[in-house]
C-alpha positions as CSV (number, residue, x, y, z in Angstrom):
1,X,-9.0,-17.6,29.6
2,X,-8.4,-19.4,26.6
3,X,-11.2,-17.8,24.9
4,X,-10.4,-14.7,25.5
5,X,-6.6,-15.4,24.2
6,X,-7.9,-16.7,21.2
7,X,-10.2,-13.4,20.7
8,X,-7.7,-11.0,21.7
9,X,-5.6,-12.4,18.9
10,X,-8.3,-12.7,16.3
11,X,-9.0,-9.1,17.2
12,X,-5.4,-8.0,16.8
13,X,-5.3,-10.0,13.2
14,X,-8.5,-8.1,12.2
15,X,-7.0,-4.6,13.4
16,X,-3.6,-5.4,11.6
17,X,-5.2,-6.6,8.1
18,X,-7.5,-3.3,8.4
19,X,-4.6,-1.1,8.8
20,X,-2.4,-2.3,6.3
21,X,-5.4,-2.1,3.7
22,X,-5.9,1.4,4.5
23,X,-2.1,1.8,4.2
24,X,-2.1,0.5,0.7
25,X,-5.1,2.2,-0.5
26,X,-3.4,5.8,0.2
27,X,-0.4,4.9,-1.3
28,X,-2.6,4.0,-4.2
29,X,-4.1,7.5,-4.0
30,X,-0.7,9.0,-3.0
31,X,0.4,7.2,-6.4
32,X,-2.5,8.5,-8.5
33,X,-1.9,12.0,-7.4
34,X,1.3,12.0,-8.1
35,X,2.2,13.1,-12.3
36,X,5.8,12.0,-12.4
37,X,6.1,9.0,-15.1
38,X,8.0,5.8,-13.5
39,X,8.1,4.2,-17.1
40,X,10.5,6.0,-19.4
41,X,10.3,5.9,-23.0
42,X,13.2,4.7,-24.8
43,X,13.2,7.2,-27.8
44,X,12.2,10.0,-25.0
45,X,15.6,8.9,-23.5
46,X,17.5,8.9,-26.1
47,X,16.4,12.5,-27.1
48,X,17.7,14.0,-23.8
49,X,21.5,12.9,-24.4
């Protein structure tokens, strides 16, 4: 009974890290495909006023 505790757990682990990494890695794609600059340029700024 222990045993199979122990794999049930380990299994749940496995299927948690293997979800989040898939999570990330389209974000990463979702990020990639996405054109919108997050860093603005200062003098870029400064010309839009």
């Amino acid at each position: 009974m222990k045993f199979f505790r122990r794999f049930l757990a380990t299994m749940t682990l496995v299927l948690l890290a293997f979800k989040a990494v898939v999570a990330f890695l389209s974000w990463v794609e979702k990020q990639e495909e996405s054109e919108t600059d997050a860093w603005v340029d200062e003098e870029e700024f400064e010309d839009h006023k």
